[in-house]
N, C-alpha and C positions, 0 to 999 in steps of 0.2 A: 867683507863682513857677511855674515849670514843673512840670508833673506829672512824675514818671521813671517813675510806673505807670502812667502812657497809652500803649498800646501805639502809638495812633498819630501821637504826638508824640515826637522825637527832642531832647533837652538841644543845643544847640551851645557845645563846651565854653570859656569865657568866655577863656582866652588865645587865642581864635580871635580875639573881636572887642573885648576893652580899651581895644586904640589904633587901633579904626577908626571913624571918623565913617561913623555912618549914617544912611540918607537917611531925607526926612519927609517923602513923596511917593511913589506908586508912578511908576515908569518908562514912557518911553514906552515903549507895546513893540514899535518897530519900529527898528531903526537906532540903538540901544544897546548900550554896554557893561556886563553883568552884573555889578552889587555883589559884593567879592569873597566876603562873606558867601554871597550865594546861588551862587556860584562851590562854596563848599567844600560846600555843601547837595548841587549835584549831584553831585559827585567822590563823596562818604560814597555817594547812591543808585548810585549807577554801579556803584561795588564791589559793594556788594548784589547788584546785580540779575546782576554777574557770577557773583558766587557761590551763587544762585538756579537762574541757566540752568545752572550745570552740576548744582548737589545736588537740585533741586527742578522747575522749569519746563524740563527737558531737550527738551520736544515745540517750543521756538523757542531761534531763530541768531538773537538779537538783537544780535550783534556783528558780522555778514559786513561783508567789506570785499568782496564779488564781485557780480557783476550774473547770475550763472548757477548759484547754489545757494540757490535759495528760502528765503532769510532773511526772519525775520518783524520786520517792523517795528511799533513798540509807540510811543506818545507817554507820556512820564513827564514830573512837572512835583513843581516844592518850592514853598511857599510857606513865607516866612520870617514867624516870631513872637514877639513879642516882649511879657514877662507887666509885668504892674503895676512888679515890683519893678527891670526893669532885663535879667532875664535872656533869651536865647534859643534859637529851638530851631526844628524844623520839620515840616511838615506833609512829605508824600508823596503823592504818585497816580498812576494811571494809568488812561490811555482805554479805553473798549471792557472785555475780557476776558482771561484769562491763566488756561489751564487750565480754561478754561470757571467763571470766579468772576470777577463784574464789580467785588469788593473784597476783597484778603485783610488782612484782621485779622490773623488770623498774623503776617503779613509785617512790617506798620504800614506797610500800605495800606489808605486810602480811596476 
């Protein structure tokens, strides 16, 4: 079963993926389309990380849409998991640093 006390594991809640067949293979990763499961993985971080850069990590624009205001760019990745019993949930990360911490806990980041 999923923990809900792991700070760095997220529940995804089960009428996300009831009636969705999922895969039993990792993807290639190039010239694919994203499982909708890990579609809604990054949607859920997205928000996060929006709601982050404005209450918490304010020292990066990790959302510019401009080529002339030094926005920082960050790679964030989910990995989707799935426990013994059936249920799912996911992992979080990101490369490099944020805030100078190359993993916040806090956050439920690894």
């Amino acid at each position: 079963e999923i923990d809900n006390e792991d700070p760095l594991l997220t529940t995804i809640p089960i009428d996300r993926y009831q009636n969705v067949e999922l895969p039993t293979v990792f993807a290639y990763p190039h010239f694919y389309e994203p499982h909708p499961i890990a579609k809604y993985a990054c949607e859920q971080v997205r928000e996060q990380i929006k709601t982050l850069a404005t209450d918490e990590w304010t020292q990066h624009n990790f959302f510019s849409q401009s080529d002339d205001d030094n926005g920082a760019g960050k790679m964030f990745g989910v990995l989707v998991v799935r426990a013994d019993n059936g249920s799912l949930g996911y992992l979080k990360a990101y490369s490099g640093s944020i805030t100078g911490v190359t993993h916040s806990e806090q956050y439920g980041f690894c």
